[in-house]
Structure formats: structure tokens, C-alpha cells
Short mmCIF file of the C-alpha atoms (twelve columns), coordinates in Angstrom:
data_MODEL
# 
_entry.id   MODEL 
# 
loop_
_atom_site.group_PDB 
_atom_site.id 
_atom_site.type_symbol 
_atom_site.label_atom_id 
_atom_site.label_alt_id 
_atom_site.label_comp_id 
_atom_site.label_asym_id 
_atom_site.label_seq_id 
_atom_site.Cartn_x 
_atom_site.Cartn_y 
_atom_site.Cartn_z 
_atom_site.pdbx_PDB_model_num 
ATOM 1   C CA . UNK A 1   20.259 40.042  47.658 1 
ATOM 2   C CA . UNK A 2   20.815 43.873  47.047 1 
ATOM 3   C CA . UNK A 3   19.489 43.104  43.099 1 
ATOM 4   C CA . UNK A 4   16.587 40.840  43.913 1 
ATOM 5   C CA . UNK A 5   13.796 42.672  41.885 1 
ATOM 6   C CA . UNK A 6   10.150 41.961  43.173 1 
ATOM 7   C CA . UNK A 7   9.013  43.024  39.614 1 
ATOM 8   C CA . UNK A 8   11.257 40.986  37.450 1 
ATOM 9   C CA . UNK A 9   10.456 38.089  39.462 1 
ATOM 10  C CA . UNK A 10  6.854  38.455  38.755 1 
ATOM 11  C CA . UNK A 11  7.421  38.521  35.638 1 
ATOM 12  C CA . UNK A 12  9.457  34.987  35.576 1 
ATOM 13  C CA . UNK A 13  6.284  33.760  37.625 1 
ATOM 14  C CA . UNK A 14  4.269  34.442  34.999 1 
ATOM 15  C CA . UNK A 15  6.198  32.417  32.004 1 
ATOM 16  C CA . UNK A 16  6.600  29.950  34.728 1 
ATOM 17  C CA . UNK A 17  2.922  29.300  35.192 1 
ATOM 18  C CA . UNK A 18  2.426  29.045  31.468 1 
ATOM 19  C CA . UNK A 19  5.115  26.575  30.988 1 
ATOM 20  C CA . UNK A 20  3.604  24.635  34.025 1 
ATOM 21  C CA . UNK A 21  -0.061 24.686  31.701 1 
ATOM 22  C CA . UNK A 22  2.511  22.706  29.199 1 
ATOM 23  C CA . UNK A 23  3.665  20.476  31.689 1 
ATOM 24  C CA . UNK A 24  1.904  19.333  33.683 1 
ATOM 25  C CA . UNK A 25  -1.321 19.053  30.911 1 
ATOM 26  C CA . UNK A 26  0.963  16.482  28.790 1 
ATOM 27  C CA . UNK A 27  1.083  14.962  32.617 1 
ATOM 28  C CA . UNK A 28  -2.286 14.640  33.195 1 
ATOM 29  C CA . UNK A 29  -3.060 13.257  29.447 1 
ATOM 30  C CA . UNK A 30  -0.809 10.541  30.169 1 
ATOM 31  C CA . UNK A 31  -2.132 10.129  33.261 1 
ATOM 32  C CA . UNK A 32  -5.671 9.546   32.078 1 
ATOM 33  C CA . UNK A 33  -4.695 6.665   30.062 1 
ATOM 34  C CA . UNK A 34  -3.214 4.785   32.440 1 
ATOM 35  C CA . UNK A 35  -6.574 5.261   34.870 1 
ATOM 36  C CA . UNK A 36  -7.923 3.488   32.082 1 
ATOM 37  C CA . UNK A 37  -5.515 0.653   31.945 1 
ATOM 38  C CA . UNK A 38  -5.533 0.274   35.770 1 
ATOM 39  C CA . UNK A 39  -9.306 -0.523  35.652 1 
ATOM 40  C CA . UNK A 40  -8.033 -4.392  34.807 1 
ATOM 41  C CA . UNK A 41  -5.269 -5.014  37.255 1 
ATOM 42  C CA . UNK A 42  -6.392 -7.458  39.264 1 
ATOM 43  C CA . UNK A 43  -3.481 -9.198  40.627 1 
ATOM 44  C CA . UNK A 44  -4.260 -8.839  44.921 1 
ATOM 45  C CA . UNK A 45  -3.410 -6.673  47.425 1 
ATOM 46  C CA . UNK A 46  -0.031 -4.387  47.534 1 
ATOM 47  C CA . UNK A 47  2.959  -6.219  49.699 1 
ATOM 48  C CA . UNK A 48  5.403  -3.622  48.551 1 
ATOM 49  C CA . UNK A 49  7.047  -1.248  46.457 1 
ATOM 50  C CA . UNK A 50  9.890  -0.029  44.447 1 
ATOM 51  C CA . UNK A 51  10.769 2.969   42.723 1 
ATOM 52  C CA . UNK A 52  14.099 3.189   40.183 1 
ATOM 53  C CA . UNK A 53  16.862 4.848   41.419 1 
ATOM 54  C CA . UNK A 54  18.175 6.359   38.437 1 
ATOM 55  C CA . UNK A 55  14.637 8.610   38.693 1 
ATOM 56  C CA . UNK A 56  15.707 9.412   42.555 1 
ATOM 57  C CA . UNK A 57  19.464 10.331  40.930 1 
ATOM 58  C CA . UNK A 58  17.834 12.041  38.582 1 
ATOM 59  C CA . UNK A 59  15.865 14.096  40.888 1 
ATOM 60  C CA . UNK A 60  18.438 14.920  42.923 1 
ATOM 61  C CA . UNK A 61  20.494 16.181  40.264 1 
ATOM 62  C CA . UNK A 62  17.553 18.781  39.136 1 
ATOM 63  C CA . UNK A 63  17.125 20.041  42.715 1 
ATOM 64  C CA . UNK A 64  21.110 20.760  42.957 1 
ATOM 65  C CA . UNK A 65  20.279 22.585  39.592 1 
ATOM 66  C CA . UNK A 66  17.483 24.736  40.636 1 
ATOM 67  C CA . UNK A 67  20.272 25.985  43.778 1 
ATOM 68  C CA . UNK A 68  22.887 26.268  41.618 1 
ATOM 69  C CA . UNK A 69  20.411 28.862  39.386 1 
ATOM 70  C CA . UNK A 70  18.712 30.489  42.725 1 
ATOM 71  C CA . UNK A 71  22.591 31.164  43.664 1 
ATOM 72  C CA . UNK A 72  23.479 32.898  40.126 1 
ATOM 73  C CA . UNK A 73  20.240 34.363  40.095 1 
ATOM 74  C CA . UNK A 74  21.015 36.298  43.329 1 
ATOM 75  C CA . UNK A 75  24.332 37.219  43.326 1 
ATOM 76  C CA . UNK A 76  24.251 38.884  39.664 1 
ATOM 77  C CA . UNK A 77  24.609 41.936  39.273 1 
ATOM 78  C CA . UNK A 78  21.666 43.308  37.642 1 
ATOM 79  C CA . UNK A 79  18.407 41.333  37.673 1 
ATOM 80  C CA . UNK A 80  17.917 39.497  34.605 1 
ATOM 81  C CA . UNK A 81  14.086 37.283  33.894 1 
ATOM 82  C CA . UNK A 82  16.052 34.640  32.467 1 
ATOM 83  C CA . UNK A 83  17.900 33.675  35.469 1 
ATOM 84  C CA . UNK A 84  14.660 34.067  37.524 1 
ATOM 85  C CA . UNK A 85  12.819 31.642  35.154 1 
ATOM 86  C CA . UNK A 86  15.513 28.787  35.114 1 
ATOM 87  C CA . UNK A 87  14.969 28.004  38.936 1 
ATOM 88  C CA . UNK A 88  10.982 28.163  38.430 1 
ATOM 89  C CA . UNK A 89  10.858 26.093  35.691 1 
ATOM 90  C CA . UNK A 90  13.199 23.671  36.703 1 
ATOM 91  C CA . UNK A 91  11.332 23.139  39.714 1 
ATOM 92  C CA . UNK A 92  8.038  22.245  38.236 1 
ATOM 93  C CA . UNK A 93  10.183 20.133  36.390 1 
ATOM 94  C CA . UNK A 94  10.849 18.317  39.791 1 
ATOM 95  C CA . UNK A 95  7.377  18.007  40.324 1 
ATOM 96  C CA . UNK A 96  6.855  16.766  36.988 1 
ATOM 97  C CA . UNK A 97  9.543  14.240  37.686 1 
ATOM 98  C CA . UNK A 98  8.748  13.421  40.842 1 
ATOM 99  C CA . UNK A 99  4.864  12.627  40.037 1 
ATOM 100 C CA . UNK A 100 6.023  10.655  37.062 1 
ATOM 101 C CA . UNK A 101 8.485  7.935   39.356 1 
ATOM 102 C CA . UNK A 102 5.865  7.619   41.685 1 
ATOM 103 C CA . UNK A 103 2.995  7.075   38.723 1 
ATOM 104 C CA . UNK A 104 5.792  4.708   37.221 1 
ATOM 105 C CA . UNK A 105 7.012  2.524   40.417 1 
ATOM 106 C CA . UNK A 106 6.934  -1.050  40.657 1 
ATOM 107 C CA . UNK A 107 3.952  -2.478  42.813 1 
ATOM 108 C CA . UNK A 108 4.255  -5.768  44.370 1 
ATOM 109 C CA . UNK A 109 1.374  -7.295  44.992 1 
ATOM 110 C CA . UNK A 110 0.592  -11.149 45.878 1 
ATOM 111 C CA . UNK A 111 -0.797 -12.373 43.051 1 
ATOM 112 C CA . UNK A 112 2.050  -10.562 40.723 1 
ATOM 113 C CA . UNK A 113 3.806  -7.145  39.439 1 
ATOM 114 C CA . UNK A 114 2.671  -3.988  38.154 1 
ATOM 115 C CA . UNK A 115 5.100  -1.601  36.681 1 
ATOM 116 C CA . UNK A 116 5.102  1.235   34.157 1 
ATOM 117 C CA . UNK A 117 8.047  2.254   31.803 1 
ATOM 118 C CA . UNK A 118 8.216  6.305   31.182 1 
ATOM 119 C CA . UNK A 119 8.641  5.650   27.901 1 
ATOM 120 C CA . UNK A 120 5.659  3.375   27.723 1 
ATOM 121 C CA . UNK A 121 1.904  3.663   27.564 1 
ATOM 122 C CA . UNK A 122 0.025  1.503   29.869 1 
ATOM 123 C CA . UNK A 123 0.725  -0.649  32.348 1 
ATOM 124 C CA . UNK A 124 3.140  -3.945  32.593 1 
ATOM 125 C CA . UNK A 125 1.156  -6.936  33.891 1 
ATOM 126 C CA . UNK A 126 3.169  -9.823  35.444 1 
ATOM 127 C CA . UNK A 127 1.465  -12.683 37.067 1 
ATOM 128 C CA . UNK A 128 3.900  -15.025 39.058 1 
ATOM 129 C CA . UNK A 129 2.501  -18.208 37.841 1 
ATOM 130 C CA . UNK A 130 3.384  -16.787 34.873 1 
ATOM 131 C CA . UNK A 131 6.973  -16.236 35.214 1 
ATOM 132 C CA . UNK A 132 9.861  -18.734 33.794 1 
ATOM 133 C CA . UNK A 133 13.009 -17.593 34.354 1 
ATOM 134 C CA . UNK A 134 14.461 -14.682 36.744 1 
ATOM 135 C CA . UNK A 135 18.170 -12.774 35.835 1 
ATOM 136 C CA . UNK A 136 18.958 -11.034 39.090 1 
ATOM 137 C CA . UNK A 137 22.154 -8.447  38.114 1 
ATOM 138 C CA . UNK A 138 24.173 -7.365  40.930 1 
ATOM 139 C CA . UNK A 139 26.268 -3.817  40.569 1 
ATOM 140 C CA . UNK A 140 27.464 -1.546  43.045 1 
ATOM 141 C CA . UNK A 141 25.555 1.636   42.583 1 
ATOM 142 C CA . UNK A 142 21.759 -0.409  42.017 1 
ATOM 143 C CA . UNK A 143 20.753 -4.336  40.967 1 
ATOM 144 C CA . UNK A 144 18.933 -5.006  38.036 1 
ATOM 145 C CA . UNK A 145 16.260 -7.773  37.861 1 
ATOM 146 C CA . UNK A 146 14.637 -9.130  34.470 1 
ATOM 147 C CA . UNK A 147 11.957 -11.431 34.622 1 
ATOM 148 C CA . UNK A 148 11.154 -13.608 31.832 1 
ATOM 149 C CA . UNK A 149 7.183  -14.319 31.491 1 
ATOM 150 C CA . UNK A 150 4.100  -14.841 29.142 1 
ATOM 151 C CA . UNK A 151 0.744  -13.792 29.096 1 
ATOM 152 C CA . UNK A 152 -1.059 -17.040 29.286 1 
ATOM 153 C CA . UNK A 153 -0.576 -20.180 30.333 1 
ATOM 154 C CA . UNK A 154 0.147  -21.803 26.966 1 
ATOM 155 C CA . UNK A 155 2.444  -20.362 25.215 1 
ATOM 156 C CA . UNK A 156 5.552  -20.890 22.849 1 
ATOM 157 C CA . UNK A 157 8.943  -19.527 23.235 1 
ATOM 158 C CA . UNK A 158 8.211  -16.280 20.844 1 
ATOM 159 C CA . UNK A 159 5.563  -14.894 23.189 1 
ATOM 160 C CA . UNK A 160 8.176  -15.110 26.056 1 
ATOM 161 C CA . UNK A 161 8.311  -11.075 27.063 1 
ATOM 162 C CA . UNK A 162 10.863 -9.650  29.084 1 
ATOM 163 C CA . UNK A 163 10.369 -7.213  32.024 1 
ATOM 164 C CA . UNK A 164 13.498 -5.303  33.351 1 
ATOM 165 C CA . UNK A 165 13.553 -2.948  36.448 1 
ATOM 166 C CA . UNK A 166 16.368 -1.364  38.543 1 
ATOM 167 C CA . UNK A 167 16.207 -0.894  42.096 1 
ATOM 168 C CA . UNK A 168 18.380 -0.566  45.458 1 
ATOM 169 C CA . UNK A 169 19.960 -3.428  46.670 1 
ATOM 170 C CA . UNK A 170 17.144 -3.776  50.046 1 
ATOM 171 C CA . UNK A 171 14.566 -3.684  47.168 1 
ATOM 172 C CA . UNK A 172 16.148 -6.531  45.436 1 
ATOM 173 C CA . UNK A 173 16.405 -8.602  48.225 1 
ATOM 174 C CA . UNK A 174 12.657 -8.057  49.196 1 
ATOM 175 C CA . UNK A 175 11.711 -8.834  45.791 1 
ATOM 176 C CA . UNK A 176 13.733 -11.949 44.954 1 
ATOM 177 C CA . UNK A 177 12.320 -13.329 48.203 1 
ATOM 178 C CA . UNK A 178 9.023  -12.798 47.281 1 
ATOM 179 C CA . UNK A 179 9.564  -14.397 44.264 1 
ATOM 180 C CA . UNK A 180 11.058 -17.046 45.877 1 
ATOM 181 C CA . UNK A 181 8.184  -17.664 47.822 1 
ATOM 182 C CA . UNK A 182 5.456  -17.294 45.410 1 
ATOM 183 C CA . UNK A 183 6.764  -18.610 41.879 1 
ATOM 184 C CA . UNK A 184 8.773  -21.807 40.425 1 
ATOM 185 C CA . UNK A 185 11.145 -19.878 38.192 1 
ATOM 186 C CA . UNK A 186 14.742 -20.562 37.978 1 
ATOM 187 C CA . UNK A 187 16.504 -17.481 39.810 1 
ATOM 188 C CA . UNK A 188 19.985 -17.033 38.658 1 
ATOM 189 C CA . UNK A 189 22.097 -13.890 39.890 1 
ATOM 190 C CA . UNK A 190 25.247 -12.840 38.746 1 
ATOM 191 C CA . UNK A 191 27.315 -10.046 39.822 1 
ATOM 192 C CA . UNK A 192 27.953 -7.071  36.944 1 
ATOM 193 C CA . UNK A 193 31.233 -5.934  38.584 1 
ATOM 194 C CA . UNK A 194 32.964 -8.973  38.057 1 
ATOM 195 C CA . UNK A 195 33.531 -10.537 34.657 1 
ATOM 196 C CA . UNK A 196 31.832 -13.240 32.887 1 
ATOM 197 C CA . UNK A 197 33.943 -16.434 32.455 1 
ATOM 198 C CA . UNK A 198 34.979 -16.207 28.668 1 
ATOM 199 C CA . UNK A 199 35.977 -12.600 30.014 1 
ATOM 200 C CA . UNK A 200 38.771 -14.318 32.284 1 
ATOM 201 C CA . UNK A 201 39.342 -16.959 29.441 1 
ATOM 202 C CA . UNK A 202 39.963 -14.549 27.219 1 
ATOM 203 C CA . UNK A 203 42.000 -12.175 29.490 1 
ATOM 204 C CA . UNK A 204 43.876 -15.543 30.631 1 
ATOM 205 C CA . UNK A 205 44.597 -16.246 26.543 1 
ATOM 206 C CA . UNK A 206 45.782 -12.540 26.263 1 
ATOM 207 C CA . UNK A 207 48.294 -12.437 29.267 1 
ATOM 208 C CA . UNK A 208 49.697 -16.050 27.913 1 
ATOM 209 C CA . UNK A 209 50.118 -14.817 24.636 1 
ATOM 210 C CA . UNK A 210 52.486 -11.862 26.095 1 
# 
């Protein structure tokens, strides 16, 4: 702490805030459209939710950052702006972040889904009456669930859309029982450690063959 310069860290406030006008303005523009997309969800009431849990990794990863720059920061020897800046901006990058996976989780609510993709505009509309077929994936670290659906009633196979999301393994439960509960699409789960059976066959072919 004997370098920590008062002056050199207002300084680094200072290109932080403007960088933060960057931010967090392309936040609220992308924001503002999706206020106008939410004005036609109409699918019920909330039952629950689900954010992704790469975002939360991801998160976590930028907060060990900013202590791993507050750390340099401190103990160098002379007092540099650069090193002051890294921590701020980082952490309105974790605000950024943060405001984004909650913006973007998946709402459950009784009539069907709402999600938003960060690399999407809008919002992701999924009725359950409107669902056909459910691919629940299994892993160790987070499931993955894809849902198969169309945006009306009569429709042909080429309209069939496909909605994937990642969550914890609680969050999959809860949702496959939901969807249990309130659609009649064909729910198949497999397991993404283990391989798929022309995997084995092929393995099986390969050790023969030795």
C-alpha cells in the first residue's frame, strides 16, 4: 500500500467513467429493444427461472480478474494509471455482464418459455402446446435442453425451430417436470459423458481388429 497514489487513481476513475458512458449506453440501446419486444409476451404468470451457467462461470472468472489486477496494482512499485484502470474497467464489465444474464435468463411461465440469446435481438417465444420434441443432454459440469417447436399450430417440418439453453442440473429437473406436466412432447435424455452406441460399435470393431 506504501505506492497507492490518491491522484493517479483519480485519474483511472476518470477513463473509467468514460468507458462506462460506452458500456453501459450500448446496454441500454439493447435494452430498449427488447422493452419493445416484451410488450407481446403473453404466455401467464412466472413459475420459475433459469439463468446459464457458463454466464455465472463467466462472471466469476472476471471478478478473480479484477483481484488478481487490484493485487498487482498495489504491490508495484511505482503507481502506474494503467494498472489502476484494469480493475475499474473490468468491474463495470461485471456489471455489464451481470445485467446482461439476468436481462437474458430463461423465464418459465405456465403457458410457455421466454428466453433471450446474447447474441440475439429480441425475445424467444415458446408456447408448450407448441412444442414437439424435447432433447434433454446430461453432462457433468451443466445439462443442456433443446426443445423442438413451431410458431403456429399448422405447420410443416421446415418451420420446426430449435431452442437450446444450458442450465444446472436442479434447473433441469424443474424444467423437464414442468414440461412433463404441461406439454405432449416426446422427452428423450441422453447422457453426454457416455458414448453414443455406434461410438461403442465402432470402438468394439477397433479393439477386434487389434
Amino acid at each position: 500500500m506504501g505506492n497507492f497514489d490518491p491522484k493517479v487513481l483519480a485519474y483511472a476513475c476518470f477513463l473509467a467513467f468514460i468507458y462506462s458512458l460506452l458500456a453501459f449506453g450500448a446496454t441500454a440501446f439493447r435494452q430498449m429493444l427488447d422493452e419493445f419486444a416484451a410488450k407481446e409476451v403473453k404466455l401467464g404468470e412466472d413459475l420459475d427461472t433459469a439463468y446459464d451457467p457458463l454466464m455465472i462461470g463467466i462472471l466469476c472468472f472476471i471478478f478473480s480478474l479484477i483481484l488478481l489486477f487490484i493485487y498487482i496494482a498495489l504491490s508495484w512499485d511505482e503507481a502506474r494509471i494503467e494498472l489502476y484502470v484494469m480493475p475499474l474497467s473490468l468491474g463495470i464489465n461485471f456489471v455489464q455482464f451481470f445485467y446482461r444474464m439476468h436481462q437474458q435468463r430463461l423465464q418459465i411461465k405456465t403457458l410457455g418459455m421466454v428466453g433471450r440469446n446474447i447474441f440475439e435481438e429480441g425475445w424467444r417465444l415458446v408456447r408448450y402446446d407448441l412444442i414437439h420434441l424435447v432433447e434433454v443432454e446430461t453432462d457433468p459440469v451443466w445439462d443442456t435442453v433443446i426443445l423442438y417447436y413451431t410458431e403456429k399450430e399448422e405447420a410443416t417440418g421446415k418451420e420446426v425451430k430449435e431452442f437450446r439453453r444450458r442450465m444446472t442440473h436442479s434447473m433441469r429437473k424443474e424444467l423437464v417436470r414442468t414440461l412433463e406436466t404441461r406439454t405432449t412432447a416426446k422427452i428423450f435424455q441422453k447422457d453426454a459423458s457416455k458414448p453414443h452406441k455406434n461410438e461403442r460399435d465402432n470402438e468394439g470393431d477397433s479393439t477386434q481388429a487389434a
